[in-house]
Structures are given as C-alpha cells and as structure tokens.
C-alpha positions as CSV (number, residue, x, y, z in Angstrom):
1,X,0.6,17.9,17.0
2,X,0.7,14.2,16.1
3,X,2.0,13.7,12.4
4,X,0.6,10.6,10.1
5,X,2.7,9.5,7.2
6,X,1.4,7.1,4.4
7,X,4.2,6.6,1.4
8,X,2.0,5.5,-1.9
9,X,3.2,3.1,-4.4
10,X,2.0,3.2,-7.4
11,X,1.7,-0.1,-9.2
12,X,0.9,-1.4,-12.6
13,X,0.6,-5.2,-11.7
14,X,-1.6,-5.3,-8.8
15,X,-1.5,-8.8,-8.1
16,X,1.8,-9.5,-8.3
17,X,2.6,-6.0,-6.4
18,X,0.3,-7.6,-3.5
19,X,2.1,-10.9,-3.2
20,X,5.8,-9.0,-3.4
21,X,4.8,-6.9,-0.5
22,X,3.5,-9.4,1.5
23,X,6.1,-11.5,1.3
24,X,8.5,-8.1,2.1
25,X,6.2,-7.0,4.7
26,X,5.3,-10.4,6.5
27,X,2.2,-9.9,6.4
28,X,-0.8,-9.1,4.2
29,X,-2.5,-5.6,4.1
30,X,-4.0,-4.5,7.0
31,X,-7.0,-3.9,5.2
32,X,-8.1,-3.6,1.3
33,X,-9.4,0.1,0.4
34,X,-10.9,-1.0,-2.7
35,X,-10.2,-4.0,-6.1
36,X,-6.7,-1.5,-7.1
37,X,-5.9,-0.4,-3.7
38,X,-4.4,-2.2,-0.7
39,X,-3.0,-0.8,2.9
40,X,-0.6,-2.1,5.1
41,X,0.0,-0.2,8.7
42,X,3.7,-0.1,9.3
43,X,3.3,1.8,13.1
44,X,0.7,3.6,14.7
45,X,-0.9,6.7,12.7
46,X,2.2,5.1,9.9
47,X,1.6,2.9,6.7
48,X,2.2,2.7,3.4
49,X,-0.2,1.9,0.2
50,X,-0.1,0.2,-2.8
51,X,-2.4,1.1,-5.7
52,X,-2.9,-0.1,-9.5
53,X,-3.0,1.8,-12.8
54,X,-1.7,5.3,-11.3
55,X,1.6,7.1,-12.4
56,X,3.0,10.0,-11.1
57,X,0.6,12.8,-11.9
58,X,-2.3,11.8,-12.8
C-alpha cells in the first residue's frame, strides 16, 4: 500500500514564511490551498505545507 506524507509548518508570518520557503525550496508552491495556506510537492504522493495563524493544538 502506497504511503503519502505531508509535514505541516505552522507559521505566524505568512508572507514572509512564503518567500523563505521559496527561496529554500527553489521554487514557489505547487499550488495555494487557500489566503493562510500554501503547498509545495517535494516527490510524488510527498510534500510539505505551510499555513498561517495555527500552533500546535489547536
């Protein structure tokens, strides 16, 4: 059975979070989930997540 990861990140500047991981990531987000979430896709059925305003559990 094929297994997805994501990996969130939660952030509390969203704009500045977006430009830092684009410049890590070499690209910008694969696609934009919403105005406080964007998703980059590392590898097939792989990615990673940022999104604003969210702290560990809430």
């Amino acid at each position: 059975m094929p297994l997805d990861l994501y990996a969130g990140i939660p952030v509390t500047d969203y704009a500045a979070a977006l430009k830092w991981y684009e410049r890590l990531l070499g690209t910008p987000p694969t696609f934009v989930a919403s105005d406080t979430e964007a998703v980059w896709e590392l590898a097939v059925r792989r990615g990673a997540y940022g999104i604003a305003g969210k702290r560990r559990g809430e």
